[in-house]
GUKOLKOL-689033 format. One record per atom (N, C-alpha, C): z, x, y; residue number from 1; atom name; residue in one letter. Coordinates in steps of 0.001 Angstrom, whole numbers, always signed. Layout:
// residues N
SITE       c3       c1       c2  num  atomo  residuo
SITE        Z        X        Y  NUM     CA        A
...
//
This chain:
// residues 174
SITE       c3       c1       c2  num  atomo  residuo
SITE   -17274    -9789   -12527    1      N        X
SITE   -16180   -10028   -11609    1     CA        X
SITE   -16677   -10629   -10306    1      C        X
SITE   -17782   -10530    -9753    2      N        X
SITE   -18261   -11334    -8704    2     CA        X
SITE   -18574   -10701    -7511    2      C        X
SITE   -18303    -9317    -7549    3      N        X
SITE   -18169    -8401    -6612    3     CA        X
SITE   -19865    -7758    -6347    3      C        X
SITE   -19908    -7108    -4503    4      N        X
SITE   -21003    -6342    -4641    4     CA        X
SITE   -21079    -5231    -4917    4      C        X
SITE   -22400    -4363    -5446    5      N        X
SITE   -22072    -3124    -5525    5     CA        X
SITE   -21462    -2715    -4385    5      C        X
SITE   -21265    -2014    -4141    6      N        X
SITE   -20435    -1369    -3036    6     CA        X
SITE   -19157    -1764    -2240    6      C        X
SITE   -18513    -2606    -2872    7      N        X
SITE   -17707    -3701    -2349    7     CA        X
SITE   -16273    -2637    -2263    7      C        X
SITE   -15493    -3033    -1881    8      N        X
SITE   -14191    -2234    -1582    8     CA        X
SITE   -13151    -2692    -2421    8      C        X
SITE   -12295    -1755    -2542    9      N        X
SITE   -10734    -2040    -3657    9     CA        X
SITE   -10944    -1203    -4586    9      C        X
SITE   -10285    -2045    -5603   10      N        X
SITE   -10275    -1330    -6983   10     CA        X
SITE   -11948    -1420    -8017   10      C        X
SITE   -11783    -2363    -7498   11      N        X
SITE   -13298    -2685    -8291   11     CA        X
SITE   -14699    -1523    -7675   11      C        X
SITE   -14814    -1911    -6325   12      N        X
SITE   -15672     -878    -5812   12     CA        X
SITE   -15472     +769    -6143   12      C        X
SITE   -14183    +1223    -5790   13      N        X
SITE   -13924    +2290    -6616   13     CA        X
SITE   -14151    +2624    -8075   13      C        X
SITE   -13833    +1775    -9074   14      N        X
SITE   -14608    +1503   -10381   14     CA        X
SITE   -15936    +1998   -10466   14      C        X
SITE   -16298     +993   -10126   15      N        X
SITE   -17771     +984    -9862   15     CA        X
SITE   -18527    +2332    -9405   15      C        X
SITE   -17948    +3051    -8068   16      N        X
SITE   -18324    +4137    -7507   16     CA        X
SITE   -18396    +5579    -9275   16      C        X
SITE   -17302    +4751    -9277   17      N        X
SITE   -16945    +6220   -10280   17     CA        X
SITE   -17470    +6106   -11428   17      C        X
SITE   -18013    +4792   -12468   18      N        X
SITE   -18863    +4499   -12766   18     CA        X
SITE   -20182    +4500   -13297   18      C        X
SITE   -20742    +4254   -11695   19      N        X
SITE   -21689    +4329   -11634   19     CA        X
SITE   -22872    +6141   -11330   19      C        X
SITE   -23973    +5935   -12566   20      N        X
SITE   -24586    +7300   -12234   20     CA        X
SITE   -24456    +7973   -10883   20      C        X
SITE   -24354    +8954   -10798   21      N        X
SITE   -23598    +9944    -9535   21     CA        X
SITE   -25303   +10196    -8779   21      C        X
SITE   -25549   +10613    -7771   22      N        X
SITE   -26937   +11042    -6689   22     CA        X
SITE   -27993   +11890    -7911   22      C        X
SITE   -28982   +11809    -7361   23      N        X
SITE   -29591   +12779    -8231   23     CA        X
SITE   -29448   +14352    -7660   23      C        X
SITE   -29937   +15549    -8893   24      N        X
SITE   -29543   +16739    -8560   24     CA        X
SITE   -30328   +17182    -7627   24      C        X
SITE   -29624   +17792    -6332   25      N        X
SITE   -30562   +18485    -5668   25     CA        X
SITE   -32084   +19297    -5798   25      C        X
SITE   -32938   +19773    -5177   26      N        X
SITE   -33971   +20042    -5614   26     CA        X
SITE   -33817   +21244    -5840   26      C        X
SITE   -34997   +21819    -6809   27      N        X
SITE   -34373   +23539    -6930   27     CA        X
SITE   -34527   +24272    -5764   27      C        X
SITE   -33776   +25094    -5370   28      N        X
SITE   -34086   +26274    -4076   28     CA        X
SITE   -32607   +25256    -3061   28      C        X
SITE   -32330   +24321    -3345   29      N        X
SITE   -31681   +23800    -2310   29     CA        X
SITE   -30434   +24458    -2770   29      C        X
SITE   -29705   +24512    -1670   30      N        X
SITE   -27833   +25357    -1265   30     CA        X
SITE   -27057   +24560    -2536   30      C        X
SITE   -26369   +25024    -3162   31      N        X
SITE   -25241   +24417    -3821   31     CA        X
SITE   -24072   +23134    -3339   31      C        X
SITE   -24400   +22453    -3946   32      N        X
SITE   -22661   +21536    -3404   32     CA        X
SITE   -21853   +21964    -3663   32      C        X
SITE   -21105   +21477    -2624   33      N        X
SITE   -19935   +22120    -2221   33     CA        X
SITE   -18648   +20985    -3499   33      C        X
SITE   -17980   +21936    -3963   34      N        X
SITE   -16929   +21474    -4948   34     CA        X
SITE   -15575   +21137    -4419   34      C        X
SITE   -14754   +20178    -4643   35      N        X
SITE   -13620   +19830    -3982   35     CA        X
SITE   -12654   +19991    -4977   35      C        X
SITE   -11795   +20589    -4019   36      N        X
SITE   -10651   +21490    -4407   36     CA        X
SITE    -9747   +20223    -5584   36      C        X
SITE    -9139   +21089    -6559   37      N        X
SITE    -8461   +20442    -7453   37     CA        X
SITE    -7195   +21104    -7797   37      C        X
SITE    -6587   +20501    -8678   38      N        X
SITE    -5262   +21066    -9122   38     CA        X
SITE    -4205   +20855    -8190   38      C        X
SITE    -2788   +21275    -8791   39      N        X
SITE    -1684   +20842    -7852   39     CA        X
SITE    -1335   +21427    -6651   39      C        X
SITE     -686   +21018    -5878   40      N        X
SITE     -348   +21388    -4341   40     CA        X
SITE    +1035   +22947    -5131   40      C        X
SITE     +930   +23930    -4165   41      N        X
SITE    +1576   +25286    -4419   41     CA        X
SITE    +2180   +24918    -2799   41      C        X
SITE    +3730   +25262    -3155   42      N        X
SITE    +4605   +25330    -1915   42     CA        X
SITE    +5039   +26657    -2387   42      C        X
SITE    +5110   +27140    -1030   43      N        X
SITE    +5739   +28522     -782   43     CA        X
SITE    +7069   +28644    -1553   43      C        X
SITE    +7372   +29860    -1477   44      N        X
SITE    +8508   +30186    -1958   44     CA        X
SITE    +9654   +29746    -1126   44      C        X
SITE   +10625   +28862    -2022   45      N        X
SITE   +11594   +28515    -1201   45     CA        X
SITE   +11225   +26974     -131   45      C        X
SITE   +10202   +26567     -485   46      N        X
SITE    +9908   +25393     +322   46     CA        X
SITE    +9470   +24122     -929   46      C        X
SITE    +9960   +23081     -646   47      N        X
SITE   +10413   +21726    -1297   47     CA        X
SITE    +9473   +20879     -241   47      C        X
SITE    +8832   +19914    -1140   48      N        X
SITE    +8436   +18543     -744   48     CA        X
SITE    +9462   +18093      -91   48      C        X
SITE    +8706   +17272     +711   49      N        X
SITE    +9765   +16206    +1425   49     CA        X
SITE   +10116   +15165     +538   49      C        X
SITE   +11428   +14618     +604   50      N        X
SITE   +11690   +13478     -649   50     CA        X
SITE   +10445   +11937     -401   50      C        X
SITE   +10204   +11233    -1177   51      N        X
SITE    +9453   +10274     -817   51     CA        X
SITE   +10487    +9099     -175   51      C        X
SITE    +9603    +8460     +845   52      N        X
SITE   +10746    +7508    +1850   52     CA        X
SITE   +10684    +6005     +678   52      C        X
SITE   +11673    +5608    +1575   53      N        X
SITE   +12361    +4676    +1100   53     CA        X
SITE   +11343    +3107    +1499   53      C        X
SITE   +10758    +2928    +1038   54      N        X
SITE    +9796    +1861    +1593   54     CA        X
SITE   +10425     +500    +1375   54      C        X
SITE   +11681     +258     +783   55      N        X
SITE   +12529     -943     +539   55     CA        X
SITE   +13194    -1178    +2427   55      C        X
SITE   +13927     +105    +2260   56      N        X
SITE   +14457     +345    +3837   56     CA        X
SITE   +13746     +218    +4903   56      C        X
SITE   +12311    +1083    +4726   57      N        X
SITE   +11508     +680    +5683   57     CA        X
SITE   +11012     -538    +6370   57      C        X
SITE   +10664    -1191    +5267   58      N        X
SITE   +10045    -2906    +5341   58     CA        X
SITE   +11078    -3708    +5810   58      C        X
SITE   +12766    -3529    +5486   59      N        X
SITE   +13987    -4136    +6254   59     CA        X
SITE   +13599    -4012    +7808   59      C        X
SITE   +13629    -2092    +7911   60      N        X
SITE   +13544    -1763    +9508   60     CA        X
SITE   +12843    -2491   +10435   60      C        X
SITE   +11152    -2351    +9884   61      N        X
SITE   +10142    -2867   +10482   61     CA        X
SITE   +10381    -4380   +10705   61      C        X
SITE   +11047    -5171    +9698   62      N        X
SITE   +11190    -6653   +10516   62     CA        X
SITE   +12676    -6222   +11294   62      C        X
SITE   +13039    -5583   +11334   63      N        X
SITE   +14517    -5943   +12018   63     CA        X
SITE   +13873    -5534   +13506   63      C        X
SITE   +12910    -3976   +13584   64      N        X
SITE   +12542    -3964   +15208   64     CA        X
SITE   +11724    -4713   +15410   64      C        X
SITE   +10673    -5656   +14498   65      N        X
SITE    +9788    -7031   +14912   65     CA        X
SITE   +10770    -7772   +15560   65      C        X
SITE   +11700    -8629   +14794   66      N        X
SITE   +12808    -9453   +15507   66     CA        X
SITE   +13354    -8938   +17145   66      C        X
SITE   +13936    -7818   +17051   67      N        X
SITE   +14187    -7318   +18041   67     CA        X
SITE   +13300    -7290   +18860   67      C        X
SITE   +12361    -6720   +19054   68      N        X
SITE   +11558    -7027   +19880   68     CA        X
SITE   +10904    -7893   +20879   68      C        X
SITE   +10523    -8807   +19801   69      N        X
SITE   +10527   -10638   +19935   69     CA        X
SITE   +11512   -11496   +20599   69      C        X
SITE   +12612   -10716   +20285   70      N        X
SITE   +13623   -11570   +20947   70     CA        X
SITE   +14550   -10898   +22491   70      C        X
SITE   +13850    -9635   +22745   71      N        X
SITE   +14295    -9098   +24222   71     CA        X
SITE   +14463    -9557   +24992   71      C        X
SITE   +13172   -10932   +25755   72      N        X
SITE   +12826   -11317   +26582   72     CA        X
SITE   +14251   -12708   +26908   72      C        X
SITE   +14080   -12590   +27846   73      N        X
SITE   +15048   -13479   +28661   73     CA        X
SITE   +15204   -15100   +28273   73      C        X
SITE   +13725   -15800   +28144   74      N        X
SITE   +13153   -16772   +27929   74     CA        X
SITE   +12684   -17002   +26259   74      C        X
SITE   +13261   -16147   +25378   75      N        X
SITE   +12571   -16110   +24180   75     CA        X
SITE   +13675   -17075   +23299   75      C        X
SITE   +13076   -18016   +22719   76      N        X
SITE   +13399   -19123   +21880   76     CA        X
SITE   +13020   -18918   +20650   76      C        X
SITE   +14257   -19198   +19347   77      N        X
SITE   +13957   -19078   +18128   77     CA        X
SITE   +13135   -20744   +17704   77      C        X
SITE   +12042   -19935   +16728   78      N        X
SITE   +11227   -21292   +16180   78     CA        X
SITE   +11428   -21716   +14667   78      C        X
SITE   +12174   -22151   +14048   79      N        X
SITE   +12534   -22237   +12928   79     CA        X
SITE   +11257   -22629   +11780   79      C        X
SITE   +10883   -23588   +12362   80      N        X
SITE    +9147   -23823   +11924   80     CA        X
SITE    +8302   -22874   +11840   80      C        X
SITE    +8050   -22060   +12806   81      N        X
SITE    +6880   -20405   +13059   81     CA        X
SITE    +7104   -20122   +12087   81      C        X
SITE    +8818   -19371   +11791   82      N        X
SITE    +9484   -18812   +11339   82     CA        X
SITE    +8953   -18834    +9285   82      C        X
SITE    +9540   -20175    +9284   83      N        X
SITE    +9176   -20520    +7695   83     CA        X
SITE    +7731   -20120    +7750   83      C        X
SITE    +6971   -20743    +8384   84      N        X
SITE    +5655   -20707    +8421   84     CA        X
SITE    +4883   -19145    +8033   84      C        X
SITE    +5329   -18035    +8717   85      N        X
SITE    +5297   -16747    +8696   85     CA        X
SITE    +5748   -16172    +7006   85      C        X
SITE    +7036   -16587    +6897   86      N        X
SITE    +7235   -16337    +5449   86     CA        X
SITE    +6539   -16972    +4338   86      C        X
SITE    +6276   -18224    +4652   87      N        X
SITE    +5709   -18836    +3637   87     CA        X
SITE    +3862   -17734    +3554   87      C        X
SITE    +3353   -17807    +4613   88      N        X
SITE    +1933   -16969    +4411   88     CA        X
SITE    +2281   -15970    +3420   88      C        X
SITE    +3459   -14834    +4173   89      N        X
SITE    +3423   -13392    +3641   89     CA        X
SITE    +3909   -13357    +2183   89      C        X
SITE    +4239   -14799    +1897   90      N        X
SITE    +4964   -14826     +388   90     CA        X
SITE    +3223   -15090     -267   90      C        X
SITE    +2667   -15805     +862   91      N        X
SITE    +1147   -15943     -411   91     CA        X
SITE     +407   -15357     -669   91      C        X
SITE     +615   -14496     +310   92      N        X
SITE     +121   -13057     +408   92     CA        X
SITE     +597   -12117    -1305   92      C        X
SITE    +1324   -11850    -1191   93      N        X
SITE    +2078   -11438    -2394   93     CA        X
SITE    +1725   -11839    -3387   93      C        X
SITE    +1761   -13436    -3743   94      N        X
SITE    +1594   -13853    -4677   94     CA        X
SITE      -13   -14063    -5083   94      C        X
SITE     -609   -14353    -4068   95      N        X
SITE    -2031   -14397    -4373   95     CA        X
SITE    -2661   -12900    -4861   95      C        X
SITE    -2821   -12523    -2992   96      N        X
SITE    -3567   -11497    -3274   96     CA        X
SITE    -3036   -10459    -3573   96      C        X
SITE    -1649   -10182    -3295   97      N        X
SITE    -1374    -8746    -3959   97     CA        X
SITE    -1101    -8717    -5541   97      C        X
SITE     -980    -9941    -6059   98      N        X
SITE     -889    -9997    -7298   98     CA        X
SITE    -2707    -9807    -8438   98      C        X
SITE    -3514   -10325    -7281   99      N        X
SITE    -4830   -10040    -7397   99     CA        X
SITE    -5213    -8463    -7837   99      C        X
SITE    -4682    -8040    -6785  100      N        X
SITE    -4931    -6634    -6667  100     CA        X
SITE    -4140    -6161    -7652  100      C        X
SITE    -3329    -6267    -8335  101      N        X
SITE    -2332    -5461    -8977  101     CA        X
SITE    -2823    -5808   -10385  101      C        X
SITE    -3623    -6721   -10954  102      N        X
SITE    -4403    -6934   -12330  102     CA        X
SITE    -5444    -6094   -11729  102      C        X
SITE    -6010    -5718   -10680  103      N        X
SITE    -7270    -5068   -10818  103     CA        X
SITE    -6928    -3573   -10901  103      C        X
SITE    -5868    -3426   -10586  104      N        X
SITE    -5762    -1892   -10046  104     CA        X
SITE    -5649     -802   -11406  104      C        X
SITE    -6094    -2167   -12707  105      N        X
SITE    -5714    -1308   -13832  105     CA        X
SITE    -7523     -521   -14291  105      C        X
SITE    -8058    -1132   -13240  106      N        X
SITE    -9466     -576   -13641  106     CA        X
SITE    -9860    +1069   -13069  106      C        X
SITE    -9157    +1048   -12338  107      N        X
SITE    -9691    +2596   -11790  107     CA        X
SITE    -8495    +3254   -12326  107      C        X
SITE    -7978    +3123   -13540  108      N        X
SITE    -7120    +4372   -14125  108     CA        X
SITE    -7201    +4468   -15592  108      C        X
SITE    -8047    +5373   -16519  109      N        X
SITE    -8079    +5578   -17645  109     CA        X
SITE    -9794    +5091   -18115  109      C        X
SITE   -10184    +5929   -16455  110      N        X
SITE   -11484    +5924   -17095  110     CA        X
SITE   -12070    +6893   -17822  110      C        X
SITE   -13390    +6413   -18774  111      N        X
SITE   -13478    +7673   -19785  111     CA        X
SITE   -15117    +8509   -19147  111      C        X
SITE   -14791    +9468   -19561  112      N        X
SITE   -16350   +10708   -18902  112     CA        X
SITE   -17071    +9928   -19722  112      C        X
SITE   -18347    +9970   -18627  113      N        X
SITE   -19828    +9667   -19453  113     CA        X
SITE   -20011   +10510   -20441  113      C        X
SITE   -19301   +12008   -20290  114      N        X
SITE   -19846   +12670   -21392  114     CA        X
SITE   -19346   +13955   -21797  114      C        X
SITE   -19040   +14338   -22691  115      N        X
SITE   -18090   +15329   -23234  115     CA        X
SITE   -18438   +16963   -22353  115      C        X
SITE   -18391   +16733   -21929  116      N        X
SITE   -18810   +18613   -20699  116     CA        X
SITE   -17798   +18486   -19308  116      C        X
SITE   -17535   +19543   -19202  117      N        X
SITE   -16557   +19803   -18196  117     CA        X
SITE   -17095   +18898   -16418  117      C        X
SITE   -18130   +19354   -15852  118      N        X
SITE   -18191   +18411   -14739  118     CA        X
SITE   -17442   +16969   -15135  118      C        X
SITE   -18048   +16362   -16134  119      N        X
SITE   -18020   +14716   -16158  119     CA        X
SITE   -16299   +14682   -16641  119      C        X
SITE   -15486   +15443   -17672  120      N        X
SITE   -14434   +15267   -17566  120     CA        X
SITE   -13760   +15984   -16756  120      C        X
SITE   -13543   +16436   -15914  121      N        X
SITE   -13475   +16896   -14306  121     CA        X
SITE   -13301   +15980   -13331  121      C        X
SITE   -14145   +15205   -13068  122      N        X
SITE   -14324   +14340   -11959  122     CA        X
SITE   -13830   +13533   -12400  122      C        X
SITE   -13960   +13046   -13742  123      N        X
SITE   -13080   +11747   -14477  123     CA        X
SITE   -11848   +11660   -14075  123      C        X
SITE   -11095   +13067   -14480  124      N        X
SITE    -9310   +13256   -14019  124     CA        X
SITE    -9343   +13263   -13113  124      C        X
SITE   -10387   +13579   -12049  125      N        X
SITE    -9735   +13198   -10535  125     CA        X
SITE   -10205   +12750   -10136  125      C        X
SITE   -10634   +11315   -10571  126      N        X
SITE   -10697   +10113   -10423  126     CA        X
SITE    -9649    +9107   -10880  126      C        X
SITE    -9109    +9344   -12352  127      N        X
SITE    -8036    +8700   -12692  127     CA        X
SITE    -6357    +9431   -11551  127      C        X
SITE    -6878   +10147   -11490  128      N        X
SITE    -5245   +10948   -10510  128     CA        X
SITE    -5449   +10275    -9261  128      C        X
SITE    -6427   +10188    -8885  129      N        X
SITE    -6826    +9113    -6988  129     CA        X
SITE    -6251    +7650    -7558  129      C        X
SITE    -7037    +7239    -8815  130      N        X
SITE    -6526    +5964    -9040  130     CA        X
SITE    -5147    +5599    -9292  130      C        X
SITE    -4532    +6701    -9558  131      N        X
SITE    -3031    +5984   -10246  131     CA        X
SITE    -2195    +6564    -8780  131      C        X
SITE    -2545    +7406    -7832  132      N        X
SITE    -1840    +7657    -6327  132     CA        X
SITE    -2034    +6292    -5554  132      C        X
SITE    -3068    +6092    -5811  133      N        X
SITE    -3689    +4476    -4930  133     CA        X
SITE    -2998    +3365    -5607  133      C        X
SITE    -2574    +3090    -6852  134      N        X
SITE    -2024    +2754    -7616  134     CA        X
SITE     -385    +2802    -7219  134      C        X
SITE     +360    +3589    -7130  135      N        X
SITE    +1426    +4179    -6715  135     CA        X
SITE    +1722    +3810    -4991  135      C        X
SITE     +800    +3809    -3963  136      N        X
SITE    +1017    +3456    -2800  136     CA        X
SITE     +719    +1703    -2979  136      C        X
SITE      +63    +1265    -3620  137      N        X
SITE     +318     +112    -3619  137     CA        X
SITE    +1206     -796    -4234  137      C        X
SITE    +1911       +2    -5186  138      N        X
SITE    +3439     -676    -4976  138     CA        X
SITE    +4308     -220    -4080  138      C        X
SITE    +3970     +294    -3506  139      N        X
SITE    +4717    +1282    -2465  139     CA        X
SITE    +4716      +16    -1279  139      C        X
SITE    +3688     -727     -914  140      N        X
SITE    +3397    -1057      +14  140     CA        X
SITE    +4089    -2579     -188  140      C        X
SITE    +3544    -3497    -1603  141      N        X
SITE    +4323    -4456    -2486  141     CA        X
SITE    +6196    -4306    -1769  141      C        X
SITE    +6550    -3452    -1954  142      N        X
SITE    +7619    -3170    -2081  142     CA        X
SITE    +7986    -3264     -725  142      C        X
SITE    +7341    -2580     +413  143      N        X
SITE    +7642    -2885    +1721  143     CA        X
SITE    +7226    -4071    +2372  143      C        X
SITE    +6615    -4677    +1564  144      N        X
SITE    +6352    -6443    +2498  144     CA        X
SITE    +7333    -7207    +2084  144      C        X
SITE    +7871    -6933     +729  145      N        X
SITE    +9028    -7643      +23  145     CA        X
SITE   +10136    -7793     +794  145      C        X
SITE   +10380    -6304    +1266  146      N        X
SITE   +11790    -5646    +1968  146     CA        X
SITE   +11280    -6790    +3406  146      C        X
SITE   +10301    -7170    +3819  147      N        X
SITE   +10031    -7535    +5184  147     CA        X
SITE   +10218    -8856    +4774  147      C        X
SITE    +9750    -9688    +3959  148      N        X
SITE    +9849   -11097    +3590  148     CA        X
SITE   +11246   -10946    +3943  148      C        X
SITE   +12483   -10252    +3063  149      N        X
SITE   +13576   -10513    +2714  149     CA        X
SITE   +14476   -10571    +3856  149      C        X
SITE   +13904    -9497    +5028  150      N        X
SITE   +14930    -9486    +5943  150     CA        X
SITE   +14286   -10713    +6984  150      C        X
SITE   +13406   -11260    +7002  151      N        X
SITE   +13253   -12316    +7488  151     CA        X
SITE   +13756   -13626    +7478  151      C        X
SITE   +13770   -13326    +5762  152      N        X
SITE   +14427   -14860    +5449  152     CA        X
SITE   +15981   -14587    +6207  152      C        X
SITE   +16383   -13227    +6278  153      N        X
SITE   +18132   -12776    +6646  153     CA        X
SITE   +17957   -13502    +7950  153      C        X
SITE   +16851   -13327    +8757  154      N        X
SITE   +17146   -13657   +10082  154     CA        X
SITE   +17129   -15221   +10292  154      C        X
SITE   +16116   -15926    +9596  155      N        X
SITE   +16174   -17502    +9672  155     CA        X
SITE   +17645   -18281    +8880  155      C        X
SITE   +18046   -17417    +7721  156      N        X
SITE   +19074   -17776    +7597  156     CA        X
SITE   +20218   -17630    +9037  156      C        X
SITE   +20418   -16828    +9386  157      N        X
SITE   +21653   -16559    +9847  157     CA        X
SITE   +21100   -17718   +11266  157      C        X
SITE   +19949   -17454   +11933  158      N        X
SITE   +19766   -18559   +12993  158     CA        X
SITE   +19974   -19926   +12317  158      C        X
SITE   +19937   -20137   +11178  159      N        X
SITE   +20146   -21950   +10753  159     CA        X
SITE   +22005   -22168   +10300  159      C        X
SITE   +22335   -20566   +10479  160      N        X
SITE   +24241   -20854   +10698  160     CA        X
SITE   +24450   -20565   +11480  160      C        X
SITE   +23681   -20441   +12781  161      N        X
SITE   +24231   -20376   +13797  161     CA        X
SITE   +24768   -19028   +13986  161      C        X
SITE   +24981   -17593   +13466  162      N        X
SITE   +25732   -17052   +13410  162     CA        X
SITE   +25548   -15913   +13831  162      C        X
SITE   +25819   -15460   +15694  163      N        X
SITE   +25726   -14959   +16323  163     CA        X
SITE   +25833   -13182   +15706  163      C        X
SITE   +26661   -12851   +15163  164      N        X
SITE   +27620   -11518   +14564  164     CA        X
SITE   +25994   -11172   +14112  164      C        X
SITE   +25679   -12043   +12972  165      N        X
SITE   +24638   -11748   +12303  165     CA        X
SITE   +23310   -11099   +12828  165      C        X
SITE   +23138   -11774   +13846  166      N        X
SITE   +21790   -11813   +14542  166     CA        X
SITE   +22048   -10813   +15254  166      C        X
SITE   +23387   -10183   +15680  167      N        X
SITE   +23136    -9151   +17027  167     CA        X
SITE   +23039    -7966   +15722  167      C        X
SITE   +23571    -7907   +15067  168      N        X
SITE   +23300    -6974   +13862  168     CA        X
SITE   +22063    -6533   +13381  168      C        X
SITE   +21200    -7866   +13177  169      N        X
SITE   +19702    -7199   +12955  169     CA        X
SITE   +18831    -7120   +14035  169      C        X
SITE   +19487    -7679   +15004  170      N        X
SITE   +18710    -6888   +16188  170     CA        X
SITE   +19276    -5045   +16318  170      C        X
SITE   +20293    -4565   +16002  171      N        X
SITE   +20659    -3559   +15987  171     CA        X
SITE   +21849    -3692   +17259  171      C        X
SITE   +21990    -4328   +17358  172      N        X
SITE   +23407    -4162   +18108  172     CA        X
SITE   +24650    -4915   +17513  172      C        X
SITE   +25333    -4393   +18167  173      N        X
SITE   +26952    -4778   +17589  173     CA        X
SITE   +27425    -5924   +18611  173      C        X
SITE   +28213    -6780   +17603  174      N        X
SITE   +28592    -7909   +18190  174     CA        X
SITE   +29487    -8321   +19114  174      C        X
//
């Protein structure tokens, strides 16, 4: 794949997990320390928080970008910037997050070096990190989308002219 050892993403993670683990401490030396596993225990009567809405979010976040941007007294819409901005974050998407999203199938359904509990141990929670990391990154897909989209809302409505519109995603009423 072209990558260095130690390189970052999906691949480096691969790789990490992979690759032969440190050698064993020497004898007489303290034990390592083991990291906690298994599922999260909520109290009695206490519920996860629901997971947010990252479609909504990615709207929000360009609607208070816009807003923001456009407070100032002297602030002029650039219709050119504008495309320009979308066009990147669309290549963004299409390049590299699409990059990432063929790779991200490597750090999930990896197999133990070897049939004994440590190695299939660390395996599952390694594949459970990979498919959460996995999971936030469509998570994230999903909120640049929501941001492309309300962008294009805003260059549209500035190329109709259409005041109602614009005080709307700035968050005010018209």
């Amino acid at each position: 794949m072209g990558q260095e050892p130690g390189a970052a993403g999906p691949q480096g993670m691969y790789d990490a997990v992979t690759s032969p683990g440190p050698a064993a401490p020497p004898p007489g030396a303290p034990p390592l320390p083991l990291s906690p596993t298994g599922q999260v225990q909520y109290s009695q009567g206490e519920t996860p928080a629901p997971p947010p809405d990252f479609t909504a979010l990615g709207g929000q976040q360009a609607k208070a970008d816009f807003a923001s941007a456009s407070a100032g007294g002297g602030w002029e819409y650039d219709p050119e910037a504008m495309v320009q901005v979308i066009q990147n974050l669309e290549d963004v998407v299409e390049n590299d997050l699409r990059r990432m999203e063929k790779e991200a199938d490597t750090i999930v359904g990896i197999d133990p070096p070897g049939h004994e509990v440590v190695s299939e141990g660390y395996v599952n929670d390694a594949n459970r990190a990979g498919a959460s990391w996995n999971a936030q990154f469509s998570n994230n897909k999903t909120f640049l989308n929501a941001y492309i989209d309300t962008l294009k809302d805003i260059h549209d409505a500035y190329q109709r002219q259409d005041e109602a519109a614009l005080e709307a995603l700035r968050g005010k009423e018209a």
